[in-house]
C-alpha positions in Angstrom: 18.7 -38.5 22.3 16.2 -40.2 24.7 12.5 -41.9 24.1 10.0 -42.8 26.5 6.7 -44.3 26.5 3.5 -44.0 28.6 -0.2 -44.9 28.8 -3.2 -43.3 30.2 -7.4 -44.2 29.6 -9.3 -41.5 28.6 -11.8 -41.2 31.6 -13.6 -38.3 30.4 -16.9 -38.1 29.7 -17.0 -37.0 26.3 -13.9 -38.8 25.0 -10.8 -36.4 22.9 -13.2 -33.9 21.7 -12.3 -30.5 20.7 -11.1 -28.5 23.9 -9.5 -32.0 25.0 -7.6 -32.3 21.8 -6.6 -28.5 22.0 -5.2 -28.7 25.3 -3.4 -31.9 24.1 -1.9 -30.4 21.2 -0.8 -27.3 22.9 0.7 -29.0 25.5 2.7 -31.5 23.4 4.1 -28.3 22.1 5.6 -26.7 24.8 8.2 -29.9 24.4 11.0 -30.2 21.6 10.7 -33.9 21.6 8.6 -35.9 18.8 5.6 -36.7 20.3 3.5 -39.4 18.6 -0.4 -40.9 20.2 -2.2 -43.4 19.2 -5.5 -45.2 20.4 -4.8 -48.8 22.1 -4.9 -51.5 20.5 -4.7 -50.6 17.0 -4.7 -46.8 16.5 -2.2 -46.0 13.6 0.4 -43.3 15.5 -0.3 -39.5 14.7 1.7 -36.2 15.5 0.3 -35.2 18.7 1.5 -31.9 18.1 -1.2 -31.5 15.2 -5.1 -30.4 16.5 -6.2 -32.0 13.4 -4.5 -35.8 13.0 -5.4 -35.9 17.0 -9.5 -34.7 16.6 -9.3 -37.3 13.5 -8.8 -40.1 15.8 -12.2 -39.6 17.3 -11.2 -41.4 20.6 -13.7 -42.0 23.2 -14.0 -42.5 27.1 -12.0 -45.9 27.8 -9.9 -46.0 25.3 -6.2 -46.2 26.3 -3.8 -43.7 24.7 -0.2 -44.6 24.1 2.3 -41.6 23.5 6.0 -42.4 22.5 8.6 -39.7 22.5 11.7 -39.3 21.0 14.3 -36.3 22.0 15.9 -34.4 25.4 13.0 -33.6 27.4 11.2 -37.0 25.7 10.2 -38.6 29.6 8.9 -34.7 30.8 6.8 -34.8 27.5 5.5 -38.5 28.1 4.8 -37.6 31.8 2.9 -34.1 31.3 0.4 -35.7 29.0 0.0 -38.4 30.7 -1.0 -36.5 33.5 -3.3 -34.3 31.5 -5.0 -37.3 30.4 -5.5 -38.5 34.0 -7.1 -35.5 34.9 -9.6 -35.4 33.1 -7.8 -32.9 30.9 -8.2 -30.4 33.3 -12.5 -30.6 32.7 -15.5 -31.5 35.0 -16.6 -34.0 32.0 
């Protein structure tokens, strides 16, 4: 089994609101590895497979996010949401 780790600032506008959250969650799904997020520097870890611990951290623009994954495609997971993060996820906000 592998882990990884990654970080990424939330630059949009509105923070991890709803749709954010949803495409997170849905995302982190699509991967068979544990997938935990928290909010940098001392956001308790959360499922990020669950729409409701991940709207419950209420994260706004600038925070950083730090995902840690456990499990075969662990690094793809880490990497994908990431990379949603840094796009804005995927909105104009």
């Amino acid at each position: 089994m592998s882990a990884a780790s990654g970080r990424a600032t939330i630059t949009h506008a509105a923070g991890l609101h709803a749709r954010p959250a949803v495409r997170l969650t849905k995302l982190a799904k699509t991967f068979a590895a544990e997938v935990r997020l928290r909010g940098l520097p001392d956001g308790a870890p959360v499922d990020a497979k669950s729409i409701v611990k991940v709207m419950g951290l209420k994260l706004r623009a600038g925070t950083i996010l730090a995902f840690d994954a456990e499990g075969d495609d662990a690094e793809a997971a880490v990497e994908a949401l990431t990379a949603l993060v840094e796009r804005r996820f995927d909105e104009d906000g």
